[in-house]
Backbone bond lengths (Angstrom), bond angles and torsions (degrees), N, CA, C in turn:
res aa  C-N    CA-C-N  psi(-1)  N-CA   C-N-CA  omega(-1)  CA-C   N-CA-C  phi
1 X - - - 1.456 - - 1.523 108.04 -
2 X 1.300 104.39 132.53 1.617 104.68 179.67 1.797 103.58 -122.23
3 X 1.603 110.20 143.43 1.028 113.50 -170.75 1.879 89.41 -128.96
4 X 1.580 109.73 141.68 1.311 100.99 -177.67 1.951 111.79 -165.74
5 X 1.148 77.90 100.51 1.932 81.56 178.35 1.521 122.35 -113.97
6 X 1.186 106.10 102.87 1.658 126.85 178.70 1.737 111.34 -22.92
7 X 1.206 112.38 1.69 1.811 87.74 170.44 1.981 95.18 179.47
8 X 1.430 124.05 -157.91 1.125 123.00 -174.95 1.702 93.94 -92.96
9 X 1.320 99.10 -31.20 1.815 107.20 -173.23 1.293 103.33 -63.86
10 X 1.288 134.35 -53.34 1.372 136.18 -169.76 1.395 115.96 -72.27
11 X 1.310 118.58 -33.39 1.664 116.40 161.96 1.243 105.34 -63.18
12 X 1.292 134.51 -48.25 1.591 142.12 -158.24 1.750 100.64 -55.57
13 X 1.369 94.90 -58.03 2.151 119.66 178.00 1.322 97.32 -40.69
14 X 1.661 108.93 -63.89 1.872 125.82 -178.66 1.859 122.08 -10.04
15 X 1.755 71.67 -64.39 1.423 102.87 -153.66 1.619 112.14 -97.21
16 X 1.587 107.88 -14.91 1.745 102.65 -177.37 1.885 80.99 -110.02
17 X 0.827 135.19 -58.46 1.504 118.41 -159.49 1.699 108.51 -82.24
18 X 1.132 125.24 -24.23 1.806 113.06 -172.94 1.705 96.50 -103.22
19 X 1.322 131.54 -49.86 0.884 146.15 161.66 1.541 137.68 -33.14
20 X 2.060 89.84 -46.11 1.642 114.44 157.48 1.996 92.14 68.30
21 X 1.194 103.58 45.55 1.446 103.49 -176.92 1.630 113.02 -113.74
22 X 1.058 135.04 128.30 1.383 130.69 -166.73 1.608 105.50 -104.51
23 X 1.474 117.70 124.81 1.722 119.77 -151.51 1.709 90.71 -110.62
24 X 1.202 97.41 60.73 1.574 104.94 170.42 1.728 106.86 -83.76
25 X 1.497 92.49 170.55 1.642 106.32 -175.12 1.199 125.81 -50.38
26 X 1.490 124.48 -17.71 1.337 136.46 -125.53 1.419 97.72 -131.15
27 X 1.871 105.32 -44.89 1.836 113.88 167.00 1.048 119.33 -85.68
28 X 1.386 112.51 -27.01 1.952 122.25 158.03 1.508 98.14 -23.58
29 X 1.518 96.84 -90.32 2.024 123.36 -165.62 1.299 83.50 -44.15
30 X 1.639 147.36 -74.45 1.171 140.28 -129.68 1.529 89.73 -57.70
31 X 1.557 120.20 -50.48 1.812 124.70 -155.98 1.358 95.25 -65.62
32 X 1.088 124.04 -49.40 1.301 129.63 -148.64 1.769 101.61 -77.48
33 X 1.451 133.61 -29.98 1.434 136.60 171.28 1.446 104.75 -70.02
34 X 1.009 112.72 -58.43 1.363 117.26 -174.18 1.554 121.06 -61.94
35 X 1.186 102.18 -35.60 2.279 116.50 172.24 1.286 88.65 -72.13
36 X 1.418 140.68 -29.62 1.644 118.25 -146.14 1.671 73.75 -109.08
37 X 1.301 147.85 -57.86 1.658 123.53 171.10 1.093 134.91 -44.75
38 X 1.731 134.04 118.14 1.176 126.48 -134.29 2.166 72.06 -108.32
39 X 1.013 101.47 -4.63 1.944 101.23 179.99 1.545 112.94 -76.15
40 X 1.320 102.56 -34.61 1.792 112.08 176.42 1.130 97.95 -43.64
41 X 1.732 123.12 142.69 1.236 131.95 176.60 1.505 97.41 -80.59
42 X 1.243 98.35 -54.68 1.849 91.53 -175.79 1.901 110.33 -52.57
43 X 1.218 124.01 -30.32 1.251 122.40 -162.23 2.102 96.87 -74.87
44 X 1.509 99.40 -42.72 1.439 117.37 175.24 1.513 97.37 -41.39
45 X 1.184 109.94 -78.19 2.185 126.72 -168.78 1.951 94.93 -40.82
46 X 1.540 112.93 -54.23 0.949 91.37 165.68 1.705 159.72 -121.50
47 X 1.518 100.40 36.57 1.218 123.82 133.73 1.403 122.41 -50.07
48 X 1.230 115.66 -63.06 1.428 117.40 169.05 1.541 141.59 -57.94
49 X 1.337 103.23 -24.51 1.230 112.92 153.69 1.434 144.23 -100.69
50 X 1.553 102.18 -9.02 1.609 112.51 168.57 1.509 113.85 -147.36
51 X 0.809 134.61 14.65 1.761 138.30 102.73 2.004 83.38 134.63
52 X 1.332 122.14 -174.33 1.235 128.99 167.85 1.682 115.53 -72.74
53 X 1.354 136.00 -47.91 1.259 132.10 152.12 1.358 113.95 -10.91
54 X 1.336 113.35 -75.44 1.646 121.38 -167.70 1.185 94.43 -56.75
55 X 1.431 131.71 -66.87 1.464 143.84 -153.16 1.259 99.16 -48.54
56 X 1.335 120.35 -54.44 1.235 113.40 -172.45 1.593 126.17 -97.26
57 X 1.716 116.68 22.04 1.274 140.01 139.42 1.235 115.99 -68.44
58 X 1.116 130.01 -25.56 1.327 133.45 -158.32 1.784 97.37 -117.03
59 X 1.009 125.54 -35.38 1.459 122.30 163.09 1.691 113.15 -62.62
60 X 1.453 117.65 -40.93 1.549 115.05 152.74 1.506 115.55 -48.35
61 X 1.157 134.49 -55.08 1.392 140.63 -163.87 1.680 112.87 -77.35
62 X 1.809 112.42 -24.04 1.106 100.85 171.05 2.054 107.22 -100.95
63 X 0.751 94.40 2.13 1.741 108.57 166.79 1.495 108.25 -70.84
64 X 1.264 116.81 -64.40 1.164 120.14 -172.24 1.796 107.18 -86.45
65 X 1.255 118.42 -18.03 2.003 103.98 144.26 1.108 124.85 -58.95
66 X 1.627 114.32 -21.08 1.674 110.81 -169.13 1.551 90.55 -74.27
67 X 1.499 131.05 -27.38 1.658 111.84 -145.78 1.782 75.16 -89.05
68 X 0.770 128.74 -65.25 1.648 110.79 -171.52 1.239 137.80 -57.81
69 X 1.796 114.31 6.25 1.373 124.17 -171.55 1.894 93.72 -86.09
């Protein structure tokens, strides 16, 4: 499975308008503990399905939502 969004803006669009997800301070920290534990089951499912690269694109992208939440 490949997951792939052209910039920080286009994940941001992704995830608050199709997704309907609100990138507050609070779900920021939650993503960001749980992506950085390689024990999280959810972090496990997706390791396995979109490899450490992404994972840790997406731990940048919810890092840098936390500074604007």
């Amino acid at each position: 499975m490949e997951a792939s969004y052209e910039s920080y803006t286009h994940w941001r669009a992704e995830i608050t308008a199709k997704a309907n997800v609100t990138l507050d301070a609070a779900y920021c920290t939650e993503r960001i503990e749980a992506l950085s534990n390689e024990q999280d089951p959810s972090t496990k499912a997706f390791l396995k399905a979109y490899g450490s690269a992404h994972r840790d694109q997406i731990l940048r992208w919810f890092e840098q939502a936390l500074g604007e939440a």
